[in-house]
C-alpha positions as CSV (number, residue, x, y, z in Angstrom):
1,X,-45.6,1.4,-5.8
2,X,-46.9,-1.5,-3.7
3,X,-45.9,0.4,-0.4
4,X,-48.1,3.7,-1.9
5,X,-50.9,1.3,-2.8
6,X,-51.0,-0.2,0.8
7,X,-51.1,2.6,2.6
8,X,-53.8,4.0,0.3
9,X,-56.0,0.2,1.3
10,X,-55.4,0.8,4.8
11,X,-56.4,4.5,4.9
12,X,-59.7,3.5,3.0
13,X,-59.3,5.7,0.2
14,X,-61.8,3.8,-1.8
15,X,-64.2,0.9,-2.2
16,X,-63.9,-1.3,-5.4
17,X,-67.9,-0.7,-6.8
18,X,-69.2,-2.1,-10.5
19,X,-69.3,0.8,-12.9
20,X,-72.2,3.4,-12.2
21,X,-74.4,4.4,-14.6
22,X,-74.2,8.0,-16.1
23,X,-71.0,9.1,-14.0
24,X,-68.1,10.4,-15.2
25,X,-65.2,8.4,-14.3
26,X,-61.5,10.1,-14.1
27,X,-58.0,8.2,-15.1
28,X,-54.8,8.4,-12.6
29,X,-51.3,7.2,-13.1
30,X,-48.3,6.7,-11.6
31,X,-45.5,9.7,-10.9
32,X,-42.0,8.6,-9.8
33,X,-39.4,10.4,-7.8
34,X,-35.9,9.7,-6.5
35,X,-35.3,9.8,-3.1
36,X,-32.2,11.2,-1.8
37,X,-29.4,10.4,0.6
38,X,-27.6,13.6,2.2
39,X,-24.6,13.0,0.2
40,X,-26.8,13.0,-3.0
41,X,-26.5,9.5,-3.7
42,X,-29.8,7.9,-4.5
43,X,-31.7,6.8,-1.5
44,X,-34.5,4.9,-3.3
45,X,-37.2,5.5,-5.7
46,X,-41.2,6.7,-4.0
47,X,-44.1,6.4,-6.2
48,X,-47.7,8.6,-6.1
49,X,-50.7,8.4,-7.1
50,X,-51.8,10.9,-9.1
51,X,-55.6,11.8,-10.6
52,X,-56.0,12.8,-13.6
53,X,-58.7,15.6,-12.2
54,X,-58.3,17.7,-15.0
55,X,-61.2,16.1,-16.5
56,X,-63.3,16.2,-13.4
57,X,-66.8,16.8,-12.9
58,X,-68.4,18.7,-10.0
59,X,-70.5,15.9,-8.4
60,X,-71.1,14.2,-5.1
61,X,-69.1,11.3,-5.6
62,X,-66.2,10.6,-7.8
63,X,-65.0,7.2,-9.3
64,X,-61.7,6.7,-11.2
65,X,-60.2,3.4,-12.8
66,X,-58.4,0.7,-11.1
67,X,-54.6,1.5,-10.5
68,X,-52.0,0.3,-13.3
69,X,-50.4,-2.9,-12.1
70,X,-52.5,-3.6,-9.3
71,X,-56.0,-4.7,-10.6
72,X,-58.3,-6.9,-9.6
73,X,-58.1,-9.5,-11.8
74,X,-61.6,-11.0,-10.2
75,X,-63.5,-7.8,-11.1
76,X,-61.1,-5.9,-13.9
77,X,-64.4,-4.4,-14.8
78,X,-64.8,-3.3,-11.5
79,X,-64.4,0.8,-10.6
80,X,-62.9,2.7,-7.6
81,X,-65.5,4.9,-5.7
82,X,-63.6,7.5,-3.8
83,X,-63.7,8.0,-0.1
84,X,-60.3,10.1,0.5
85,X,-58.4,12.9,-1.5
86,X,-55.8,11.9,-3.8
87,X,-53.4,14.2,-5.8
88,X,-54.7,15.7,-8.5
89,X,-57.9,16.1,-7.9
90,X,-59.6,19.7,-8.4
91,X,-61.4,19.6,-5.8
92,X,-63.2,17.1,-2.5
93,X,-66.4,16.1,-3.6
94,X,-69.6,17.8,-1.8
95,X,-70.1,14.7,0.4
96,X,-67.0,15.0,2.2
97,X,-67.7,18.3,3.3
98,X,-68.6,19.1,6.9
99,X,-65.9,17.6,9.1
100,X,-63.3,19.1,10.6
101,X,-59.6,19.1,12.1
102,X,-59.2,21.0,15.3
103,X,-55.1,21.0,16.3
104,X,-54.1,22.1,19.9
105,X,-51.3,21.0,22.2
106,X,-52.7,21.6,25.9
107,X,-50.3,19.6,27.5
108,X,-47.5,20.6,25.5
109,X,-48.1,24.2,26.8
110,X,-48.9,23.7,29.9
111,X,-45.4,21.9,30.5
112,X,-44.1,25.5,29.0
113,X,-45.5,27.6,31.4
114,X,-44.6,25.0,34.3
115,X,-41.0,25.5,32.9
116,X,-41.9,29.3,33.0
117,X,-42.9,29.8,36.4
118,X,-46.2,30.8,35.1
119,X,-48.9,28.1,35.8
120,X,-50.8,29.9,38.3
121,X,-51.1,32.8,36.2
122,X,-54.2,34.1,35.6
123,X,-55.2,34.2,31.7
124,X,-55.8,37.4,29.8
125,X,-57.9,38.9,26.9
126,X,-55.2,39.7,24.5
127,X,-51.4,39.7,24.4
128,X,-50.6,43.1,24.8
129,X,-52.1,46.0,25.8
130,X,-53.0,48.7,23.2
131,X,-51.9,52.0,25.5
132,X,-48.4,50.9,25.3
133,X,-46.4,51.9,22.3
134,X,-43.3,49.7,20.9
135,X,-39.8,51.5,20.5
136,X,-36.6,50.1,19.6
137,X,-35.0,52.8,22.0
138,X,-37.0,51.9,25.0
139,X,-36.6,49.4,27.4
140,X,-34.1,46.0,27.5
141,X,-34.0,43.7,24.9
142,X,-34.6,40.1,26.5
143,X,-31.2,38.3,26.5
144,X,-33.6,34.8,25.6
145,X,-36.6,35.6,23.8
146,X,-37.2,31.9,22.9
147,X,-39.4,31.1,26.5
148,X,-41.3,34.2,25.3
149,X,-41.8,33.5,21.9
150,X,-43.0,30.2,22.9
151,X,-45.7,30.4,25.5
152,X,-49.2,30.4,24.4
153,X,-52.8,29.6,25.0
154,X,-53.8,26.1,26.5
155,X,-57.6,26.4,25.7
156,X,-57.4,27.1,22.0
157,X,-56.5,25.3,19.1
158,X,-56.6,25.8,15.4
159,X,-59.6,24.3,13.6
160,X,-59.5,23.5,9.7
161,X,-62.7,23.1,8.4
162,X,-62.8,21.0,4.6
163,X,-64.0,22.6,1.9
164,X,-64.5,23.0,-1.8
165,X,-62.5,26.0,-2.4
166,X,-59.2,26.3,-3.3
167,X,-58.9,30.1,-3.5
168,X,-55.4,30.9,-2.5
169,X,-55.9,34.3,-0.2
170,X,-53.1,36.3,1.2
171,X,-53.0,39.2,3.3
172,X,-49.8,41.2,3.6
173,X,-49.3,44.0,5.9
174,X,-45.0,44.9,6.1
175,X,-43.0,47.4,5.9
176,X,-39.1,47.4,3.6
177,X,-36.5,47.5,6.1
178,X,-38.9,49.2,8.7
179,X,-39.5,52.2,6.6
180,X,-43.4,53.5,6.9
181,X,-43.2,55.5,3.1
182,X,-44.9,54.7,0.3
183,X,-42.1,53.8,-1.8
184,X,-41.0,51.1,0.9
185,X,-44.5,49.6,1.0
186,X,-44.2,49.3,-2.8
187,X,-41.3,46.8,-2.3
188,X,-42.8,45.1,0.4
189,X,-45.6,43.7,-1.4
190,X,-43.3,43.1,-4.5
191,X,-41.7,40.9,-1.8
192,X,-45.0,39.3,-0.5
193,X,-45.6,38.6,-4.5
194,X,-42.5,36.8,-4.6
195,X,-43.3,34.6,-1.8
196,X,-46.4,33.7,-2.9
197,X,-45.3,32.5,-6.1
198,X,-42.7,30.1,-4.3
199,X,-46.1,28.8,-2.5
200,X,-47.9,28.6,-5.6
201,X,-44.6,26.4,-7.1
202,X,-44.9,24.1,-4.0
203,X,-48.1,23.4,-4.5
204,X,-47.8,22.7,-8.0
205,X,-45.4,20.0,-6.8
206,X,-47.9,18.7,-4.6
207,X,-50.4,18.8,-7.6
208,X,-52.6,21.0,-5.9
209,X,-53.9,23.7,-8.3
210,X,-56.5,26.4,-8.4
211,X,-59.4,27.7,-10.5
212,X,-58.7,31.6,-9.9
213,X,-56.3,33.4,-9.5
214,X,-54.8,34.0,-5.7
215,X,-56.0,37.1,-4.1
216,X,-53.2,39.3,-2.2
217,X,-55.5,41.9,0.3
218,X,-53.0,44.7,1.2
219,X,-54.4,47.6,3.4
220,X,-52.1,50.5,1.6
221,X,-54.0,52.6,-0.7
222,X,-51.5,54.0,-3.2
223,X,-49.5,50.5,-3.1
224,X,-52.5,48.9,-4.5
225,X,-53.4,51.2,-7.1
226,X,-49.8,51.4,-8.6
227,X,-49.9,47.7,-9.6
228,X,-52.7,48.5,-12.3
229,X,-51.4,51.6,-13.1
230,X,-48.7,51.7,-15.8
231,X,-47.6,55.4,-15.2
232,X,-44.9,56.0,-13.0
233,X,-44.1,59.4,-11.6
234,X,-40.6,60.9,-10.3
235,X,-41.3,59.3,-6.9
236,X,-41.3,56.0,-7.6
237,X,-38.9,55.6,-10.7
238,X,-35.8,53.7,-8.2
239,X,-38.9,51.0,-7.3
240,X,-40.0,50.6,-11.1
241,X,-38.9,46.9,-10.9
242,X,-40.5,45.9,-8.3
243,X,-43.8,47.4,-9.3
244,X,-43.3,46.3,-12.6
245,X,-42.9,42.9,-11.5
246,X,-46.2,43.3,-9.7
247,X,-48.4,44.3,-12.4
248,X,-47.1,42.2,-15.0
249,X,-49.2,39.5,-13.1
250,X,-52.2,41.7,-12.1
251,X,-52.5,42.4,-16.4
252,X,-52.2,39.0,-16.8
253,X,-54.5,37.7,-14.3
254,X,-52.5,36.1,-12.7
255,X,-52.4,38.1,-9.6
256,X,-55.3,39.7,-8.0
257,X,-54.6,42.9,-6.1
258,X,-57.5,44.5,-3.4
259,X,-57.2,46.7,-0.6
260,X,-58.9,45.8,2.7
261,X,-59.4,48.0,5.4
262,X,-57.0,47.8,8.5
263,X,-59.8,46.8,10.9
264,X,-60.0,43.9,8.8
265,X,-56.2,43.0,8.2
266,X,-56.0,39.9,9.6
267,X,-51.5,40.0,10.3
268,X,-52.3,42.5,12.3
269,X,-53.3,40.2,15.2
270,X,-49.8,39.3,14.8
271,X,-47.8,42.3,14.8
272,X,-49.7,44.9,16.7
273,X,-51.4,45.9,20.0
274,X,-54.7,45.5,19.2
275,X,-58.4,47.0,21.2
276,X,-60.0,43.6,23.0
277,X,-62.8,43.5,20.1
278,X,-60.7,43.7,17.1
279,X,-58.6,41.6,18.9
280,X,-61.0,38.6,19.5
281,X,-62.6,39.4,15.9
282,X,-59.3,38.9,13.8
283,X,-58.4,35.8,15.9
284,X,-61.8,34.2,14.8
285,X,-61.0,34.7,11.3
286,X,-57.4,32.7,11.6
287,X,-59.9,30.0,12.9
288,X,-58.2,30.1,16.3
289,X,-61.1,29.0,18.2
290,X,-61.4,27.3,21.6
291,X,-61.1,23.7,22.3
292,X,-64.3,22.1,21.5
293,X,-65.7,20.4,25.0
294,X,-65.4,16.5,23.4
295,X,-61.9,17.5,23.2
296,X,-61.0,18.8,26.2
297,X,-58.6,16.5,28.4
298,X,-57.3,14.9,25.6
């Protein structure tokens, strides 16, 4: 516990203030986990802080009570004022919003193209062009495609901006075993359900919950409407399961199910050859945006 409580004094997660008047002040505690050594023997025990933001208002600043077994025995009556998430919490308060996290590694991949022979290359708009068309019987396979899989932009980054809102969107765009029907998109997304419910239980570890339920945006028309509709015809009675497993959430609200139009299906600037506009448009909604100029050179 000390070691948690001294890193959480020297990140300046909060400022010891006398109790304010007329705000709503949230509890926290303690949770205790045992650390591991590859052979499964115990390692040693960590400790988290947790608050108890169950209870928590929607304000501009949040204040919670002293941590068990370390207070201030000079001012016990004394209150934490918040300056830094903890666990638990429902959500950052409003004064914390506007900043931002941009990520980029420009000398990471410029070393890679070095190593590539591809320095002195002159950039491009996107990453393919869109009059080519893929085919798993055209063309050599690369005997490495590691160096390919690995070289990227050097003047973009990805920007997180914070916020409020902890709505959990996902949008899923795959095919079952490479099969274009119906029938195989209706296991696909039963399989993009099941991943996301491995992300919700991670999170749940990591005490970070939401308020609604997560949205999955799937760009298949008759794949969305079978998860909120019970009857199943002759066409689809082998994938009953899966679509079963799929609705049970949406009728309990659990699971929020929307189609989205393709030119707004964000995977797709992943997986496909795309026109330059759609292109540039879908890569400004995964917040891949170019290094901003205070940045550069770092």
């Amino acid at each position: 516990m000390k070691i948690e409580y001294v890193a959480l004094l020297t990140n300046s997660t909060w400022s010891l203030v006398p109790k304010p008047i007329n705000k709503h002040i949230i509890g926290c505690k303690w949770i205790y986990k045992l650390k591991l050594k590859v052979d499964g023997s115990i390692d040693r025990f960590k400790a988290h802080l947790v608050a108890k933001g169950f209870n928590q208002t929607y304000e501009k600043e949040v204040y919670m009570v002293q941590l068990p077994g370390f207070i201030n025995h000079s001012k016990p009556d004394f209150f934490y004022k918040l300056h830094k998430a903890l666990y638990g919490l429902k959500q950052a308060p409003l004064c914390w919003q506007g900043s931002f996290l941009h990520l980029s590694q420009t000398k990471y991949m410029q070393n890679l193209l070095t190593h590539a022979g591809l320095a002195d290359c002159k950039p491009i708009t996107t990453p393919m062009t869109n009059s080519h068309t893929l085919s798993v019987s055209y063309g050599s396979l690369l005997g490495d495609p590691s160096q390919y899989r690995s070289i990227g932009a050097t003047s973009f980054g990805l920007s997180f901006h914070s916020s409020f809102d902890l709505q959990l969107t996902i949008y899923a765009d795959v095919d079952w075993v490479g099969c274009p029907d119906d029938q195989a998109k209706y296991k696909a997304l039963a399989n993009v359900v099941s991943k996301l419910q491995w992300i919700q239980h991670l999170l749940q570890e990591l005490f970070i919950s939401s308020f609604s339920p997560p949205i999955l945006l799937y760009d298949n028309l008759s794949a969305t409407f079978l998860t909120t509709n019970p009857i199943f015809h002759s066409r689809v009675k082998h994938v009953e399961l899966d679509c079963h497993f799929v609705q049970e959430k949406v009728l309990n609200k659990t699971l929020v199910v929307q189609r989205i139009p393709s030119c707004d299906q964000i995977v797709d600037v992943l997986t496909k050859a795309l026109p330059i506009q759609q292109f540039l448009n879908l890569r400004s909604k995964l917040t891949i945006l170019a290094i901003p100029m205070s940045l550069r050179g770092c």
